[in-house]
N, C-alpha and C positions, 0 to 999 in steps of 0.2 A: 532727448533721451539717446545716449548711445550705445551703438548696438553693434556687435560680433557678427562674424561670420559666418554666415547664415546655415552653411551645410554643414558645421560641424555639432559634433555629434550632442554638445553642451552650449548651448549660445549662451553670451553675458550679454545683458542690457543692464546701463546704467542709469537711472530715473531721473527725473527733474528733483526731487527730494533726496538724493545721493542715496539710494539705495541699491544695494551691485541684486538682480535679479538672475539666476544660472537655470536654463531649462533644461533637465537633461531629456533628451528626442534623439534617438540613435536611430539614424535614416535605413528607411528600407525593413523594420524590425519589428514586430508585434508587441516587443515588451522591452526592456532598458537590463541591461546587465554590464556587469564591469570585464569588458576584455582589455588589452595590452593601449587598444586606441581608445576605448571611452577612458578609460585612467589617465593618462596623456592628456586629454581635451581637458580631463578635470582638475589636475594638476597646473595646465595652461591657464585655467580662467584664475586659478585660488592665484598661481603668480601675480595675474594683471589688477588682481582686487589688491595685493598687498602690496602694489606700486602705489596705489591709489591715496593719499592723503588727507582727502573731504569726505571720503563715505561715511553715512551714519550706520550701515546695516549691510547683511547681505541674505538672501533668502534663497533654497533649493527648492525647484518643483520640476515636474515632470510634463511635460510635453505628450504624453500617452494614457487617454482616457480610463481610470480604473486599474492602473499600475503605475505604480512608484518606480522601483527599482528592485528587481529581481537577483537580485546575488551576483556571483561572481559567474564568468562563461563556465561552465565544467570542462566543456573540448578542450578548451584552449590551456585550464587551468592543468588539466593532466597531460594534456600536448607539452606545456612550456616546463613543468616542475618534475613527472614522473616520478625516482626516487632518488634523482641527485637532492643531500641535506641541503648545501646552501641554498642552492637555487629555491628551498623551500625558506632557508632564512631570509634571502633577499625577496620574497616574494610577499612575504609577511610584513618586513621591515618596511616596507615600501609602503604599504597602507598604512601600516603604523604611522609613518611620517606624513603621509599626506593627511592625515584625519588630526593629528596632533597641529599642523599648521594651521586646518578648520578651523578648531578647538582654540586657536590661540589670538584671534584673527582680532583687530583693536576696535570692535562695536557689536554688541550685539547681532547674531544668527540666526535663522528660524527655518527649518526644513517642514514645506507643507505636505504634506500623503494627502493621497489619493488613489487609493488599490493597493495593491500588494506590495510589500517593505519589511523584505527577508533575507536574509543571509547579509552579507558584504551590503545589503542597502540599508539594513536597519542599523551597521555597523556606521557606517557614513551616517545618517541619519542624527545617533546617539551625541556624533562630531559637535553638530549645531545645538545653540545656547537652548533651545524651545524646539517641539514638535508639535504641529496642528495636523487632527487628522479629519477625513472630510467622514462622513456621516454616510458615506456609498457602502454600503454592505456588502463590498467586495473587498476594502476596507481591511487589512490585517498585518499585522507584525506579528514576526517572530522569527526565530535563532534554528532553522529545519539543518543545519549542519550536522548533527551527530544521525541525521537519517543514512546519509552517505559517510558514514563511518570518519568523521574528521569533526573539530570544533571549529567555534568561529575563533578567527584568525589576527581579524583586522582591530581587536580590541574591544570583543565582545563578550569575553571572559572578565573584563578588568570596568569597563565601564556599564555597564548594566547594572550590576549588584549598586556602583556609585548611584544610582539613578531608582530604583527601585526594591532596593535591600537583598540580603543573603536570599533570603524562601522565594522570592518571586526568581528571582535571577536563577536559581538551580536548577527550578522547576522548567524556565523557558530554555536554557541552555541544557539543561541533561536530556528535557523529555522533548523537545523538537520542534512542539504542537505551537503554531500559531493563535494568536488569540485577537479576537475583534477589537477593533475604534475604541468601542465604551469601557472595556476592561484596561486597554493600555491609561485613557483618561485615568479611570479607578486607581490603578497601581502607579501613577504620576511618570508611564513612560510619555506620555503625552502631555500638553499642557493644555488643552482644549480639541473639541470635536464641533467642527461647524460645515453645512454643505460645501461641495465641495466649489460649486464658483463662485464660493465666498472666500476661499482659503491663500488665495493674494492678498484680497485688501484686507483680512483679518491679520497675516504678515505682517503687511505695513504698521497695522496698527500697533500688534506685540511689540514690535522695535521700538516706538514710540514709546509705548509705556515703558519698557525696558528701560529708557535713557532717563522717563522721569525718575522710576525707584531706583536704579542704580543696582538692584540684586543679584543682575545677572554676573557682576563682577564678583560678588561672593561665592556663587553658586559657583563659578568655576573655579575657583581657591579650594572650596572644599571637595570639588570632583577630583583635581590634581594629588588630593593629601593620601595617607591611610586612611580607611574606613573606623579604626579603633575599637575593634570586636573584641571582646572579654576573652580570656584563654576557656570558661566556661560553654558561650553563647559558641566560639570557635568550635569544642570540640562537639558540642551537642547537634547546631546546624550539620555538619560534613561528616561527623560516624554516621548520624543517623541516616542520610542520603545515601550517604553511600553503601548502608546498607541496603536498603530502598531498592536502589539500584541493583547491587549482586542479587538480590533476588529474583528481582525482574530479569533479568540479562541471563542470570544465571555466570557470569562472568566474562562470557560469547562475545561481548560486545566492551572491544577498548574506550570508544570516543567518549561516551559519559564519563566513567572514570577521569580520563584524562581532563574534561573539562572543571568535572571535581578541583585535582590537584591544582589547577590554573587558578580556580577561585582562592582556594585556601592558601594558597602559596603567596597571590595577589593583596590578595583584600585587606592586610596591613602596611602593605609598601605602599611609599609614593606611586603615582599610577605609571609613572616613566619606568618602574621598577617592576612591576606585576609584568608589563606588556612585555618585560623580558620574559617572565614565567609562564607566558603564554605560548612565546614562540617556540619557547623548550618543549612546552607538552603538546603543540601539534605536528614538530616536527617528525617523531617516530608515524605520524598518522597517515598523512601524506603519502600516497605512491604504497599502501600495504595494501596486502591482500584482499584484507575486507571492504576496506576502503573502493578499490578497483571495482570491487565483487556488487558492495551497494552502488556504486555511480553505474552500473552496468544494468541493473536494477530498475535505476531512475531512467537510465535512458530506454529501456524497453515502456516502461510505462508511459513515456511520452510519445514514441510510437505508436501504443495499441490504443489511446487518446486520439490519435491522429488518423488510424488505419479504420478503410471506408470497407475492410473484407474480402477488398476482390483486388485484381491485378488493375483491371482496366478503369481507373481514376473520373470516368467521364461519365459512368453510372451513378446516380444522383439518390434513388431510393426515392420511394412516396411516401408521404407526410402520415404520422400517426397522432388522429386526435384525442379517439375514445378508443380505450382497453378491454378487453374481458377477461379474465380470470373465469376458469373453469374447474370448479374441486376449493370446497375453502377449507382446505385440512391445514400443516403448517408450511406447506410451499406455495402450495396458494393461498393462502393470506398471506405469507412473505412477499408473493409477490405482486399482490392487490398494496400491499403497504406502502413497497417502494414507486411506488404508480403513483399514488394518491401525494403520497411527500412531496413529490417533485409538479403539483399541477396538473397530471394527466386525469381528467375524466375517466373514470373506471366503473364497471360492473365483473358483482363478484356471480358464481353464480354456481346453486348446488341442487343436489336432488331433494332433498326434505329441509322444509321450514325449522329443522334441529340442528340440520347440519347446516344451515345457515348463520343460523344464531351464532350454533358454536365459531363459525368461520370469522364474523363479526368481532366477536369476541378475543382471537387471535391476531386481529390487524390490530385494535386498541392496545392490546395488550405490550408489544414494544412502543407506543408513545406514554402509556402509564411510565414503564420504567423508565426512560429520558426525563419525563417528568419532574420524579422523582430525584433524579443525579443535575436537575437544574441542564440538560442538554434538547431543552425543548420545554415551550412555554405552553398552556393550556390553550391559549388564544388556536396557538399553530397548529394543535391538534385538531381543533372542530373547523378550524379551518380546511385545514386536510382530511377531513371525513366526509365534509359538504360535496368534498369529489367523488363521494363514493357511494355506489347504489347494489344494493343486496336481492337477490332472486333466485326462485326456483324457476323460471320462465326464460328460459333459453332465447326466445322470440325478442325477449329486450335488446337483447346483444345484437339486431340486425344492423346496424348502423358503423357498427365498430369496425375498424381499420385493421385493428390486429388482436387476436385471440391468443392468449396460452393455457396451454390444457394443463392440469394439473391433479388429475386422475387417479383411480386405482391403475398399479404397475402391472395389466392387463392388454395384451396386444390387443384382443377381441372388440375389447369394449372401449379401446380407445377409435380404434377404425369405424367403429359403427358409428362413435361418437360425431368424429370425423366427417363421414357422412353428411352424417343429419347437421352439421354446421354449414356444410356447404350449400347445403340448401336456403340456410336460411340469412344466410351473408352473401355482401355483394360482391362480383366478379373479382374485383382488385384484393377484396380483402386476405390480411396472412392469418395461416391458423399454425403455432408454433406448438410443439408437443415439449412438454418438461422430462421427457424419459430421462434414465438414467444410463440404460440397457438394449434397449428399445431399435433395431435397427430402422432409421425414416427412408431408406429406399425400401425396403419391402413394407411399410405402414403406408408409401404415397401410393401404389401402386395398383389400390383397387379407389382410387381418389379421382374426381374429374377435373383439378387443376394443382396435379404436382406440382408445379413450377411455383405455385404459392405455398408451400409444403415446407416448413424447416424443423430445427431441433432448437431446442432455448433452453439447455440444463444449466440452470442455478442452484448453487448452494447452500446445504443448511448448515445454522440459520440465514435464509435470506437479506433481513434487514441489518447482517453483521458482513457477509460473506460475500467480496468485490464481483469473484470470477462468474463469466458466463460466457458456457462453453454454447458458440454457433454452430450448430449442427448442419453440415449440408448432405443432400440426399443428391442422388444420381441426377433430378431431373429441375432440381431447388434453381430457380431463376438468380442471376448476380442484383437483378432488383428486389428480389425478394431478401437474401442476404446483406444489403448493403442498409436495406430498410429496418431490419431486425437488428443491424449492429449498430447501427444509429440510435436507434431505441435505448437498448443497453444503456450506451454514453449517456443518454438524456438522464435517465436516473441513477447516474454516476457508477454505474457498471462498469468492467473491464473485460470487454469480451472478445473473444477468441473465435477464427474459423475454423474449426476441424471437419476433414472428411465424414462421410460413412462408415464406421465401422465399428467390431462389437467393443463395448466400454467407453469409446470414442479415445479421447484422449486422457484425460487424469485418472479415470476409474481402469483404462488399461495398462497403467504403468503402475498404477498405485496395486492392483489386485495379486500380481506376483509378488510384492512385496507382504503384504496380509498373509499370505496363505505360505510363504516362507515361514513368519513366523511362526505361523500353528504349527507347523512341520517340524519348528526346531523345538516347540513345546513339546512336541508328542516325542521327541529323543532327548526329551526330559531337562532340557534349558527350563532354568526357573523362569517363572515368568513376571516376577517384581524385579529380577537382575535383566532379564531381557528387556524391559520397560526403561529402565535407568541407565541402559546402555544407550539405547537409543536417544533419550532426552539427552546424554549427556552432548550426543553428534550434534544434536541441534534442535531434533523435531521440538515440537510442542507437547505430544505425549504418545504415549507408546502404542506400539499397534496392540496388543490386549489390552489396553485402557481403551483403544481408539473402538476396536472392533464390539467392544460390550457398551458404547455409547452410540453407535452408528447403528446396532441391532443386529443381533447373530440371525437373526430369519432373512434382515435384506442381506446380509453378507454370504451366507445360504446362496440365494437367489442370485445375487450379482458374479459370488462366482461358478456357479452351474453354468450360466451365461457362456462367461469367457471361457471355464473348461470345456463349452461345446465347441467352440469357437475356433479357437486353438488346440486342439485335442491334440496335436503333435508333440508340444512339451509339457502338458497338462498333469501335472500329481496334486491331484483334490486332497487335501488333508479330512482327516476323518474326523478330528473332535466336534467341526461345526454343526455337524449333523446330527452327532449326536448328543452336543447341545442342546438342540433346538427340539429334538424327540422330547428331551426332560423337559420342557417348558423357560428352560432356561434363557433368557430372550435377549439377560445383557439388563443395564441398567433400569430399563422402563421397567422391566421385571422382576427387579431386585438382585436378579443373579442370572451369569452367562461364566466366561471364565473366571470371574469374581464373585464373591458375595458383599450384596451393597446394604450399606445401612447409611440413614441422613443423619448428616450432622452439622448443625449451623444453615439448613438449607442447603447444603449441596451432600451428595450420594458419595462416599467412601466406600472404596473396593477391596478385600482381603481374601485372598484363597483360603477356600474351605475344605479343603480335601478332596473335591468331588474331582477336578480336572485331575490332580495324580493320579487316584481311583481308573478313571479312563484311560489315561497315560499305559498305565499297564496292561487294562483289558486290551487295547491298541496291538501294543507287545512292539513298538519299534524304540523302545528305551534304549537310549548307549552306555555300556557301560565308562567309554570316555565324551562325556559332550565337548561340542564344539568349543574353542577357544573364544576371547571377545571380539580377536581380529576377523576368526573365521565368521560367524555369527553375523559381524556390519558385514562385511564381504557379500553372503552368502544375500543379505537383505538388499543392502543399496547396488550390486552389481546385478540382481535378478530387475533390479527396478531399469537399469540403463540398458541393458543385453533390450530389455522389450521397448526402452525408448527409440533404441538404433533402430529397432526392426521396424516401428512407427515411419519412421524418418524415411526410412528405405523404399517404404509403400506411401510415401507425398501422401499422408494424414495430415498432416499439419502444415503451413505453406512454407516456414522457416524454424530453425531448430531455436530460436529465440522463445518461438511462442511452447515448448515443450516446459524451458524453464520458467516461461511467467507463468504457466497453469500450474504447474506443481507448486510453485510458490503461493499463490493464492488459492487454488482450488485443497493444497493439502499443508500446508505450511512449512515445505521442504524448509531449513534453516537460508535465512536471506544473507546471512555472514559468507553462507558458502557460494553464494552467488545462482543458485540451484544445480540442478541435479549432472547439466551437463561442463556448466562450468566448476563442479567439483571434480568431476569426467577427465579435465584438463589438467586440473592442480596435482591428481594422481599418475596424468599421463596415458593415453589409447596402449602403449605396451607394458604399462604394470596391469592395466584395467584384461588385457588379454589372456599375460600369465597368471592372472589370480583366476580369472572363469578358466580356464583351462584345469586347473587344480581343482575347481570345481568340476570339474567335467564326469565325470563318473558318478555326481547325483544324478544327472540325468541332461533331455536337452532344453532344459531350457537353460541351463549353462553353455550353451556352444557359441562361443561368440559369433557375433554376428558378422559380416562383410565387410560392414561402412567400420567397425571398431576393429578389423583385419587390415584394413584399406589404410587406417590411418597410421596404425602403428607403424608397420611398415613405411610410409613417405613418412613419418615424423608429423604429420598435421594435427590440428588439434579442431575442436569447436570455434571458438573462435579468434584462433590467429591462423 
């Protein structure tokens, strides 16, 4: 058997049966990606195979347990390309030709998987005559490129659809979503699924059979042709998607699209001729804005994955084996659910045998629906329940590691609560509070082990909802923190450390924004063009959609809070209140600044006249309302004025973690990169003259310091 160079980053061994073997094992690396040097090694082996005159075969596998090959580097790929075009054609063109050389290679190919095999790997991958995928339920293909606002590049637009037809190809290429072993089998991206230290000599063996049928050589005659799609099937596939798409997207979002055009452009040419049409529509992609904005995105989320909460890296945190949940209303069932999902032992636990039930009741009820949509198997569910034990008996929970309270939004009665847990837990154990509002330095403080004391706000719905904001309190231990952000990650949370202080982080950025809005309702901004204005920016939906679905009673409450809080730039807008006097409660109620009626199972909102009605008793109606500039202005510049001021009081440890809370704790638009890398795009000295303009509503338009500091030097967020 002869064999390569041991340190490089792809070894070739060549077999006693003349089969060329390529590991790819990129040294020093947790996982295999294509940078400038793994291309090169890979390039260098496909040379020495195509010197080679007696191979039968040659076969891809991976050197790294549970990962294939992970895409392309992102650093390097926005380091070397930015937004010179060629440099994106020659970077394109380049895979092109090595994967076509693959593709073209004179015996039979077979790439085995084993883990992840996405982006630029599942592109290479598609290259080889056969895919074997190993049966590790870690185990997944798929095309996540239009996540980062760009398509696949290396001829994944153009060979896909060859391999698995138009509907599956759209679906993996527009919507991003990797899909398991067994489905790629099902949809013949794969050609079998066997364990995975089977998946050499299953290799060997494909080849073998390969040379007795001989199919492999038709198979790739017809991968090279036109697909030969009806002008009918043509137009009915790609209208209908792409409507699909503008729907979803709303438009906001290029990369689907363009991956659209790639197909349809493609899919009757020779595939040498598509790979052109491919390169044309990722070119504009490459190096824009949104582009930058999502890979900026991905890269904080691989950070807040990585980040242990605290500066000093050597704090380890204590092991969490058994849970409790405390309150099973729908946050605490949210968060007894996501406990049980993921293997942790949990006790849920409430005051009356009713409110148990009901609580019971609320954990099942997100795996019925999975169920249903086929994203969760019945087996998984009672598997996942067997973790779970139900109680009014407080005394059960002595064992447990870590508690989250999950209460009535009562300071009183969560301290007492408090208390009486401490008593009945062991020294080490954490007892995390789910406030919202809730200052945890003044709730540790009548407590006999603050330093086990934290904040755990998660968001509704839990079982949908990434963000979890860590709360620390004055006297919160860095083991305690490091233990509870650990947690999170285990059940695939995104969590965040924020300081002490009122709103903490999302709910105090997000609340000035709220309560703008009612202020521009109450000077007679409609409030279905206010809604539509806003969606159009990006959000998800509009703050009077948002506010009569979140419940005008907590919105009430959450902003009393911060108007105590902050009582320096504080103008309470007056409808909420008297909302909430009518009974008007927002959706659970039928009616808040909407009235709701079901249709189809979901609640439709129309004004009824009652809010104008108010509007006027109010009596701050303009006879000119705001314009639609002023209006975003007045909304997304009250949300940044209160993010600098965050910033400025080291709430939060870096201005990175501002923008991943807002993104996932409120759905800031991810095209704009959130809230302060929109900050950027408009520049700290337009952002200064437009609050200045504002300045005469009052101060909570005064710009802040750090957004004084910067116009001034020209700095930005992040450059």
């Amino acid at each position: 058997m002869a064999t390569a160079d041991a340190s490089s980053p792809i070894r070739l061994e060549i077999r006693d049966d003349k089969i060329a073997v390529m590991t790819f094992d990129t040294p020093g690396k947790p996982v295999n990606t294509f940078n400038q040097a793994n291309l090169e090694a890979l390039e260098g082996c496909v040379g020495q195979i195509e010197k080679q005159t007696d191979l039968r075969g040659a076969i891809l596998r991976s050197g790294k347990e549970g990962n294939f090959i992970a895409g392309a580097d992102l650093n390097e790929l926005m380091a070397a390309v930015g937004t010179d075009k060629n440099l994106v054609r020659t970077f394109c063109q380049r895979g092109h030709d090595l994967f076509t050389r693959i593709s073209r290679l004179p015996f039979p190919t077979v790439a085995v998987i084993d883990g992840m095999c996405v982006g630029g790997g599942l592109e290479c991958a598609m290259a080889f005559d056969y895919r074997i995928v190993s049966t590790n339920p870690r185990t997944e293909l798929g095309a996540p490129e239009v996540k980062i606002g760009i398509i696949p590049g290396w001829g994944g637009t153009q060979r896909l659809p060859r391999l698995v037809g138009i509907d599956q190809a759209l679906e993996m290429n527009c919507g991003g979503d990797s899909i398991k072993a067994e489905k790629a089998v099902d949809i013949d991206l794969a050609f079998e699924m066997v364990p995975a230290e089977e998946l050499l000599d299953e290799g060997v063996r494909v080849i073998n059979m390969a040379h007795e049928t001989g199919e492999w050589k038709e198979d790739r005659e017809r991968r090279e042709q036109p697909m030969g799609l009806s002008d009918d099937n043509m137009m009915f596939n790609f209208n209908v998607f792409r409507g699909f798409i503008l729907g979803k997207t709303k438009g906001q979002y290029p990369a689907p699209l363009k991956a659209i055009d790639a197909m349809e452009r493609g899919c009757n040419l020779p595939l040498q001729d598509g790979l052109k049409e491919e390169i044309n529509a990722i070119i504009p992609l490459i190096g824009s804005d949104i582009s930058r904005n999502l890979i900026g995105i991905f890269f904080m989320d691989q950070a807040v994955r990585k980040d242990t909460g605290v500066d000093d890296r050597s704090v380890k945190g204590r092991p969490v084996k058994q849970v409790g949940v405390l309150g099973g209303g729908l946050m605490g069932a949210g968060i007894a659910f996501s406990h049980i999902r993921k293997d942790f032992g949990t006790i849920l636990c409430d005051i009356s045998d009713e409110l148990v039930e009901a609580g019971m009741k609320r954990v099942v009820g997100p795996m019925e629906s999975r169920i249903k949509i086929g994203r969760m198997a019945p087996q998984e569910m009672v598997a996942s329940l067997t973790k779970l034990r139900a109680t009014t008996d407080k005394i059960a929970m002595k064992n447990c590691d870590l508690i989250i309270e999950a209460i009535v939004e009562r300071e009183d009665v969560k301290v007492s609560t408090f208390k009486e847990m401490e008593g009945i837990l062991g020294e080490n154990a954490i007892i995390a509070s789910n406030t919202s509002t809730i200052s945890i330095t003044r709730m540790a403080k009548d407590l006999k082990r603050p330093d086990k004391f934290v904040g755990m706000h998660y968001f509704s719905p839990v079982d949908r909802m990434q963000l979890v904001e860590v709360i620390r309190g004055e006297k919160t231990s860095d083991e305690t923190v490091v233990t509870v952000v650990k947690q999170a990650q285990a059940i695939g949370k995104k969590p965040i450390v924020v300081n002490d202080c009122a709103g903490f982080l999302v709910n105090r950025v997000l609340l000035p924004y709220m309560n703008e809005a009612v202020l521009l309702v109450e000077e007679g901004v409609d409030m279905e063009k206010l809604d539509k204005l806003v969606t159009k920016f990006g959000m998800p939906m509009g703050p009077v959609t948002l506010a009569d679905m979140v419940g005008l009673d907590v919105a009430k409450f959450a902003g009393g809070v911060l108007a105590e809080a902050y009582s320096d730039r504080a103008q309470p807008a007056q409808l909420v209140p008297k909302l909430v006097e009518m009974g008007r409660l927002g959706q659970k109620s039928d009616a808040g600044f909407m009235a709701y009626e079901s249709k189809r199972g979901k609640k439709r909102g129309k004004p009824d006249g009652v809010v104008a009605k108010l509007v006027d008793e109010i009596g701050r109606r303009q006879s000119d309302v705001p314009d639609d500039e002023t209006i975003l202005d007045r909304l997304f510049l009250s949300m940044l004025a209160e993010a600098c001021r965050l910033l400025e009081e080291n709430i939060v440890r870096k201005h990175e973690d501002v923008d991943f809370g807002l993104i996932f704790g409120i759905g800031f638009p991810p095209f704009r990169g959130g809230l302060l890398r929109w900050a950027d795009t408009i520049g700290a000295q337009t952002a200064v003259d437009k609050l200045a303009k504002l300045a005469p509503l009052g101060k909570r338009f005064e710009a802040p310091e750090m957004l004084k500091e910067m116009a001034k030097s020209g700095k930005s967020f992040y450059k």
